[in-house]
Structures are given as C-alpha cells and as structure tokens.
N, CA, C and O of each residue as an XYZ file, in Angstrom:
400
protein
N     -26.640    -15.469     64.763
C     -27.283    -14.690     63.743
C     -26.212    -13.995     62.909
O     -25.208    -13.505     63.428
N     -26.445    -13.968     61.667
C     -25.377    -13.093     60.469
C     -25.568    -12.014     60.569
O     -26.722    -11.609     60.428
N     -24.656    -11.238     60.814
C     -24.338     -9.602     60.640
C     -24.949     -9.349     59.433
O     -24.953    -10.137     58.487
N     -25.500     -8.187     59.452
C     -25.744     -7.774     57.913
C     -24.862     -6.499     57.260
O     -24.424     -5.463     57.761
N     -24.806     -7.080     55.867
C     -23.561     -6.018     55.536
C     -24.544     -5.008     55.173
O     -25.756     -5.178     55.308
N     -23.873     -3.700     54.600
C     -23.751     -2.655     54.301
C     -24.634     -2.402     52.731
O     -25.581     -1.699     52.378
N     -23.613     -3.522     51.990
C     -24.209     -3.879     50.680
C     -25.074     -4.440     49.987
O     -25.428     -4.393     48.809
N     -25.568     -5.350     51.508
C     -27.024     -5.959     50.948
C     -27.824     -5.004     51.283
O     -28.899     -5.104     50.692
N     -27.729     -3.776     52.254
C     -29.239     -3.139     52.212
C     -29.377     -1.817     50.788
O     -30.416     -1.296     50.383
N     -27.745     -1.538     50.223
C     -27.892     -1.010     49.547
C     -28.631     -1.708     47.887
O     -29.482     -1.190     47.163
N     -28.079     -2.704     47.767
C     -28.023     -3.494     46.838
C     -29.751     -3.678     46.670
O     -30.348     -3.545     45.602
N     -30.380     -4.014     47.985
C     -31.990     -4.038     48.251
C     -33.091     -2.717     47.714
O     -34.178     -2.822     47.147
N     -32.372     -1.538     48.117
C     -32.422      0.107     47.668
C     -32.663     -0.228     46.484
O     -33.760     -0.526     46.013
N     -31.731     -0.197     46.001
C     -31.314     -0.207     44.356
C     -32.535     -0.873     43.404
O     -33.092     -0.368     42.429
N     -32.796     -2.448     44.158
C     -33.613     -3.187     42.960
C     -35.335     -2.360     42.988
O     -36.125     -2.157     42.066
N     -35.432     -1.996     44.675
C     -37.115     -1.221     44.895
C     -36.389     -0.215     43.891
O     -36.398     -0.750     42.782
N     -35.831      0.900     43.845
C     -35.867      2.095     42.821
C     -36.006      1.617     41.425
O     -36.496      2.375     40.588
N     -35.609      0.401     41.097
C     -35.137      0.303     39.873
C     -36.472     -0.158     39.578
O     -36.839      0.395     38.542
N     -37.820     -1.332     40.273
C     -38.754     -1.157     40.397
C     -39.822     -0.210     40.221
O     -40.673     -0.217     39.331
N     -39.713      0.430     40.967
C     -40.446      1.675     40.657
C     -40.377      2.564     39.927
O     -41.210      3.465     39.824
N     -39.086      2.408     39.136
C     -38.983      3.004     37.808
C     -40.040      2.638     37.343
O     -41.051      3.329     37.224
N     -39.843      1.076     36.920
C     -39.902      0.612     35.416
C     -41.568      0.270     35.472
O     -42.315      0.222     34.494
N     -41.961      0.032     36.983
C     -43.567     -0.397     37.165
C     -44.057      0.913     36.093
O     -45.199      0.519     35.858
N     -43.975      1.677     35.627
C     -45.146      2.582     35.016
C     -45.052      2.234     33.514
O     -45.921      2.514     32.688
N     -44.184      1.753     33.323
C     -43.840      1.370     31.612
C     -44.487      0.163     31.437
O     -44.916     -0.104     30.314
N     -44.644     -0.672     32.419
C     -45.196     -1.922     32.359
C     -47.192     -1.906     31.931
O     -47.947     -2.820     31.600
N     -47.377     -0.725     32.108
C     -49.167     -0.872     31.866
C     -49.327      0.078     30.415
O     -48.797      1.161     30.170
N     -49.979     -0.498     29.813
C     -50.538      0.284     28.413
C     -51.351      1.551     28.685
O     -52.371      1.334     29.339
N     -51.145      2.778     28.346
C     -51.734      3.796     28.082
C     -53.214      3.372     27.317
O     -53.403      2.721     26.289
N     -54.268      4.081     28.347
C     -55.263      3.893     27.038
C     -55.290      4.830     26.009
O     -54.899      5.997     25.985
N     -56.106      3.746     24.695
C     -56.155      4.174     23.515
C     -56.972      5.319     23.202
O     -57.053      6.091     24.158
N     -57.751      5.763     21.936
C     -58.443      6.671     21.783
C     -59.661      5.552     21.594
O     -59.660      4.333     21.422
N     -60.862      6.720     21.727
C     -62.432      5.878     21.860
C     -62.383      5.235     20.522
O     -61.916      5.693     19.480
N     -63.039      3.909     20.779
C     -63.672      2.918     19.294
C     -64.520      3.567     18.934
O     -64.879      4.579     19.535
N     -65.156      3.053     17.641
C     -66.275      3.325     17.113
C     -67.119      2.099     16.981
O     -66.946      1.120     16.256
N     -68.155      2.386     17.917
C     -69.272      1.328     17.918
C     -69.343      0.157     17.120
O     -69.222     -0.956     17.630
N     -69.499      0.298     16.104
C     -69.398     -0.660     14.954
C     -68.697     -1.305     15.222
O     -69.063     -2.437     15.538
N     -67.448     -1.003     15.249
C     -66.311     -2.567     15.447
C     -66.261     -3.005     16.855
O     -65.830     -4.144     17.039
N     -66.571     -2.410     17.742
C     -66.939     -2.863     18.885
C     -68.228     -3.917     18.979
O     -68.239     -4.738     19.896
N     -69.188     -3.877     18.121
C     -69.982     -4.899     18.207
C     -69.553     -6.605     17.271
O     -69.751     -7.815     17.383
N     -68.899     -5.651     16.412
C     -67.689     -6.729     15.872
C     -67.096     -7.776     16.070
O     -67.142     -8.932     15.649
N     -66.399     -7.067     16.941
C     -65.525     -7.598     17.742
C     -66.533     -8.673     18.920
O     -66.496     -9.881     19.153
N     -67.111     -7.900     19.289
C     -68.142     -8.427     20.708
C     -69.207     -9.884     19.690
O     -69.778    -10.783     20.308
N     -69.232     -9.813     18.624
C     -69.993    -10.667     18.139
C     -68.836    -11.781     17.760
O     -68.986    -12.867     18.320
N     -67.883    -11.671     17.022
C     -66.955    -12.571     17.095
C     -66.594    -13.380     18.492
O     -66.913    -14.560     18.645
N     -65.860    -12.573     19.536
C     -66.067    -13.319     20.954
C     -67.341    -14.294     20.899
O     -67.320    -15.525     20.920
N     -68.382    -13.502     20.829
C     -69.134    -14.748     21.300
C     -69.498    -15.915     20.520
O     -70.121    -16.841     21.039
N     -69.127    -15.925     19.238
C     -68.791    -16.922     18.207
C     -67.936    -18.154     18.991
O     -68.145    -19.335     19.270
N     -66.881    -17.199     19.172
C     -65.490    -18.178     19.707
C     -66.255    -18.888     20.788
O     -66.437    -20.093     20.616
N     -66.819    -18.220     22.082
C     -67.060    -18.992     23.128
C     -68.153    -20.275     22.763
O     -68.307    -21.367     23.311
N     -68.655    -19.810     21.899
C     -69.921    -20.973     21.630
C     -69.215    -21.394     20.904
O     -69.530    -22.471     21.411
N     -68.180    -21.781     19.804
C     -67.528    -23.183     19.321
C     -66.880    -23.964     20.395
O     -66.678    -25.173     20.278
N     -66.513    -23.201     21.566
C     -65.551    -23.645     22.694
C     -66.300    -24.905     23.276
O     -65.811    -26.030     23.377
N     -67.888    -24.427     23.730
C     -68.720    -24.627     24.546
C     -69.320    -25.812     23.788
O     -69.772    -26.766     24.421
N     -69.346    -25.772     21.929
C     -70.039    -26.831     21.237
C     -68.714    -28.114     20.931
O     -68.958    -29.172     20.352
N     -67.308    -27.720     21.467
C     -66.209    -28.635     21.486
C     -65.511    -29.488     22.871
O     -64.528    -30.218     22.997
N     -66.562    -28.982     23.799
C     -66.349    -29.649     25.259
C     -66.256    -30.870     25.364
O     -65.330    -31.464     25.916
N     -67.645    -31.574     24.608
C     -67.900    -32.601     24.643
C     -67.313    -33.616     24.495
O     -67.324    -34.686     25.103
N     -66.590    -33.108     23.337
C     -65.087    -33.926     22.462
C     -64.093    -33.815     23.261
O     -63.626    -34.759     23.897
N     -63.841    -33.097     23.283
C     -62.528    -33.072     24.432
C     -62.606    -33.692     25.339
O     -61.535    -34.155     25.729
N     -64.185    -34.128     26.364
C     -63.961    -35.142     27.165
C     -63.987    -36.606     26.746
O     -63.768    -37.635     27.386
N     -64.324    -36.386     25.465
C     -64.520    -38.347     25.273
C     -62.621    -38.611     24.124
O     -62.062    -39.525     23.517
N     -62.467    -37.742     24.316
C     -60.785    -37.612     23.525
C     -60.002    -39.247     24.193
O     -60.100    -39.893     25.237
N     -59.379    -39.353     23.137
C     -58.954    -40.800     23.382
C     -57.124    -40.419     22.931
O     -56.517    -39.399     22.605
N     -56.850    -41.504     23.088
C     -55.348    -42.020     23.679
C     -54.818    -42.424     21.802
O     -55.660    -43.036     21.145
N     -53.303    -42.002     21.008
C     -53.354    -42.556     20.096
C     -53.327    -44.159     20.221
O     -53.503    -44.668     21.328
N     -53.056    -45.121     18.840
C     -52.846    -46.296     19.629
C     -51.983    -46.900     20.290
O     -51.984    -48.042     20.749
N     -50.962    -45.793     20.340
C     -49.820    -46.580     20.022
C     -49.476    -45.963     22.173
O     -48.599    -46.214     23.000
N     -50.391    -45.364     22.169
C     -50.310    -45.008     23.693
C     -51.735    -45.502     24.896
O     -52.090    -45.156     26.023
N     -52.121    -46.312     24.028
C     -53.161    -46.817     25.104
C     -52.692    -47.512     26.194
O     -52.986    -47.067     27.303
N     -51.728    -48.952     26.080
C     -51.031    -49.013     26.897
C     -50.720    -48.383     28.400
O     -50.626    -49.007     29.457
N     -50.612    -47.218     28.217
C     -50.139    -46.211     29.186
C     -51.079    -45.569     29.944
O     -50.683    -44.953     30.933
N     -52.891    -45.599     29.532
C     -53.761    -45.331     29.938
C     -54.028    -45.025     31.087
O     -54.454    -43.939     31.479
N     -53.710    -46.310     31.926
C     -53.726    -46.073     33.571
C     -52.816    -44.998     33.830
O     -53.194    -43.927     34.303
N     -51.543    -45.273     33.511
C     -50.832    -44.040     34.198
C     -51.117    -42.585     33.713
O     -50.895    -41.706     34.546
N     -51.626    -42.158     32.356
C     -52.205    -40.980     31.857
C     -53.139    -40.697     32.939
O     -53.094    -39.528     33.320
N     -54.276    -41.724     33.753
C     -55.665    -41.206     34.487
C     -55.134    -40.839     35.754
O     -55.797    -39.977     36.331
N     -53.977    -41.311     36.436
C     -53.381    -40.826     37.608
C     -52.546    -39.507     37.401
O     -52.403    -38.739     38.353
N     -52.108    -39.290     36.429
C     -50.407    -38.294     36.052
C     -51.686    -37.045     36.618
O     -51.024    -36.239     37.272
N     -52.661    -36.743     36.626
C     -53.294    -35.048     37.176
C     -53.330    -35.334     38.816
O     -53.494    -34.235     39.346
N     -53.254    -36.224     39.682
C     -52.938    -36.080     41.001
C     -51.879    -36.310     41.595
O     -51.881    -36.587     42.794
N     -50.894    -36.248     40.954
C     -49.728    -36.315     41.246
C     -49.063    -35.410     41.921
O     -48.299    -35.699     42.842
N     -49.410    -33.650     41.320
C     -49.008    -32.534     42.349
C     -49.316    -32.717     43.324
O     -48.371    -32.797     44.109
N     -50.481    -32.870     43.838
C     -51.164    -32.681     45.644
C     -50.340    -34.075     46.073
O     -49.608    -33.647     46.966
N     -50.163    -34.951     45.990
C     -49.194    -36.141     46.508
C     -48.011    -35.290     46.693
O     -47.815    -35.329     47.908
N     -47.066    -34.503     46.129
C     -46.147    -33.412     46.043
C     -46.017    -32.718     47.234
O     -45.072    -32.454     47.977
N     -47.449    -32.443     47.224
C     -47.880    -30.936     48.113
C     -48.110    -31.726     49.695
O     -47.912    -31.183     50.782
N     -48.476    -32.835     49.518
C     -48.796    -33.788     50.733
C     -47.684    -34.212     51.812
O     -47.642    -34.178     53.042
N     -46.569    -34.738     50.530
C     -45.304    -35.149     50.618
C     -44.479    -34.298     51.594
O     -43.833    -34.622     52.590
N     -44.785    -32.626     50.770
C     -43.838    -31.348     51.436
C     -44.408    -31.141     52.858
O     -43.806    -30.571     53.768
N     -45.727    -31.714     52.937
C     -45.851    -30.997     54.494
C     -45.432    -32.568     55.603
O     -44.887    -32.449     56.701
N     -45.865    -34.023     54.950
C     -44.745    -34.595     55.821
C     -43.359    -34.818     56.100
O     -42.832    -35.636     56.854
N     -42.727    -33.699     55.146
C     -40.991    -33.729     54.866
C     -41.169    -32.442     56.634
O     -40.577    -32.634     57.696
N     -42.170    -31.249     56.313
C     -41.923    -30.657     57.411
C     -42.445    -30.730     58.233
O     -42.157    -29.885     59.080
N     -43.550    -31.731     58.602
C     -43.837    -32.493     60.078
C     -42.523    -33.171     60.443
O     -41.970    -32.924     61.515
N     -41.977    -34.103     59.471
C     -41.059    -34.754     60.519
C     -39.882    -33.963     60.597
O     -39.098    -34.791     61.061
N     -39.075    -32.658     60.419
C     -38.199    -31.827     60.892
C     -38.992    -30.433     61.955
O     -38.251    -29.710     62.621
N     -40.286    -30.261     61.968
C     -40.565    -30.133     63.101
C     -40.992    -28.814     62.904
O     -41.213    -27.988     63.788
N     -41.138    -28.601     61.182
C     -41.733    -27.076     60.470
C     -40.619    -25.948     61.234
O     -40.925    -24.996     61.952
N     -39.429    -26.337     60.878
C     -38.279    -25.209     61.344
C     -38.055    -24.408     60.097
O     -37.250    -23.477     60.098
C-alpha cells in the first residue's frame, strides 16, 4: 500500500474550501415579482412551442437519409446500439480479470 503524503491531504483541503466558496455564486438570486401579464405571455408562447414540437414528431420519424447517404442506411439503423455493446463489452473486459 502507498504511503500517503502530507500534500495530497492538503492539496484535497484546499479544492473542498475552494468549493465551497464558489458553490454560492453558482445559483441565481431570485428576481423581483413579474407582472401577470407577461407571465401569461410567456406561459402562452411555451405552449405554442410545445404544440409545434408535438405537430413536428411525425416528420422527424419518417425523416429520410440525403441521397447521397442512403447507401449507409443499414449502418445509420444500428450506430444507436452501439453504446450498450460498449457497456456489455466493459463488464466482459471485467468478468474476465475477475472485477479487481
């Protein structure tokens, strides 16, 4: 087992303080109260957006390949399971060393 120095536990000190500085700068102060009006505004726009989203689904699933990439089709319909083969891979890399 490695000795531990001196300087890594200080060095460790250092980054939590420097942490806990800076965590309070990191969140926005709230603002002062809206005024209704643009709050419904606003809230009516959102739901604009979500219903073009919701009326553009459709398209997006029948979305096609340019031509010049159809060709490649098959491998485009596999390229989204490729991570978990990854993820599959990593746990028989550490079955066969014995998960040390």
């Amino acid at each position: 087992m490695a000795t531990q120095r001196p300087g890594a536990v200080l060095l460790l000190v250092a980054a939590a303080c420097c942490g806990v500085w800076v965590l309070p700068s990191s969140f926005v102060a709230p603002g002062a109260p809206r005024v209704e009006a643009q709050q419904g505004q606003g809230q009516g726009l959102a739901q604009l957006a979500a219903a073009g989203a919701v009326a553009a689904l459709p398209e997006a699933a029948n979305a096609r390949l340019p031509d010049e990439f159809v060709a490649f089709a098959p491998i485009v319909d596999v390229l989204p399971i490729l991570p978990v083969f990854f993820l599959l891979l990593a746990f028989l890399w550490q079955a066969s060393v014995g998960f040390r």
